[in-house]
matplotlib code that plots the C-alpha trace (Angstrom):
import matplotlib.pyplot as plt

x = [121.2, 119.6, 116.1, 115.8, 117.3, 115.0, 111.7, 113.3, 113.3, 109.9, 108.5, 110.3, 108.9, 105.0, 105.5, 106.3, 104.0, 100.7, 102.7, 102.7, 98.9, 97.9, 98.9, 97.2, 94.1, 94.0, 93.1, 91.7, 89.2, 86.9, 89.0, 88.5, 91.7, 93.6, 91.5, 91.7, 95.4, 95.6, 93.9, 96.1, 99.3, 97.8, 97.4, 101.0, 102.3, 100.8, 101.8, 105.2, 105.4, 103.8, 106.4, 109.4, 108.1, 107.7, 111.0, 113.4, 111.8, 109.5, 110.3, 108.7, 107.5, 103.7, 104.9, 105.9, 103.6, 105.4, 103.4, 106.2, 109.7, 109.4, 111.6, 111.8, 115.1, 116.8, 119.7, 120.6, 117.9, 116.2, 117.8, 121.5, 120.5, 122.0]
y = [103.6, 106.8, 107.7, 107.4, 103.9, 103.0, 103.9, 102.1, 99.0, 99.7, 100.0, 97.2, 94.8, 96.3, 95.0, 91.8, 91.7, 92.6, 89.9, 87.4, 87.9, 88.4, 84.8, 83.6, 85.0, 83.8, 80.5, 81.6, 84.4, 84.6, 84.6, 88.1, 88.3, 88.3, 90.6, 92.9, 92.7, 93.0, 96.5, 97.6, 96.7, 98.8, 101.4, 101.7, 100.8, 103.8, 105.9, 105.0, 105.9, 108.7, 109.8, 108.7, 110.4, 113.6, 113.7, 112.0, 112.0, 109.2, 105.6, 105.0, 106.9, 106.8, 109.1, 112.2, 115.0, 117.9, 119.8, 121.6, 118.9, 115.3, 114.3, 110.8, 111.5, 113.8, 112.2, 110.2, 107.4, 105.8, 102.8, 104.8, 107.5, 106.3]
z = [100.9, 99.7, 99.3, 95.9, 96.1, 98.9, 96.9, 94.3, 96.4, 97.5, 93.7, 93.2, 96.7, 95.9, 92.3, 93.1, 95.7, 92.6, 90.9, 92.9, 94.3, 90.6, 89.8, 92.6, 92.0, 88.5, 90.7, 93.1, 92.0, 95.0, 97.7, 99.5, 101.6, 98.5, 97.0, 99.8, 100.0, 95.7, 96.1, 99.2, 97.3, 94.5, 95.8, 98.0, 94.5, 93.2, 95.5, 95.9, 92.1, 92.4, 94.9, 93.0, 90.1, 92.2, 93.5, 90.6, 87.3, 85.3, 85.9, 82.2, 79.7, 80.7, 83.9, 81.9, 83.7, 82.3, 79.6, 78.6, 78.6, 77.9, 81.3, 80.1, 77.6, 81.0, 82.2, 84.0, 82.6, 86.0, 86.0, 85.7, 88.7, 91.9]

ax = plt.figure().add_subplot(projection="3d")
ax.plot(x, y, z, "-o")
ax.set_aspect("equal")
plt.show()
């Protein structure tokens, strides 16, 4: 597996991950651990997109940093890019 198929996964784990803890919480509001572990999935979410982005192009359309090309419509789209 290459690296851009590995942060892929990654993106993929730390988004079910916010998923799963954000149901949760809806019922459980107060409890702290989840909490705690909510904002540390956040934030390795974040970064892991912030990486992928960096090195392959935009996941979605929201990620397109360059001021000067809209990345998004570059081939190969990022669910095609293997």
């Amino acid at each position: 597996m290459n690296d851009r198929n590995m942060l892929l996964d990654r993106i993929r784990q730390y988004a079910f991950t916010l998923k799963e803890l954000n149901l949760y919480l809806d019922t459980h509001p107060n409890c702290r651990r989840a909490l705690a572990m909510f904002s540390k999935y956040k934030q390795l979410h974040s970064n892991a997109v912030n990486d992928y982005t960096n090195r392959f192009g935009p996941l979605v359309p929201e990620h397109n940093s360059n001021t000067q090309h809209w990345d998004w419509i570059d081939d190969p789209w990022p669910w095609e890019r293997s």
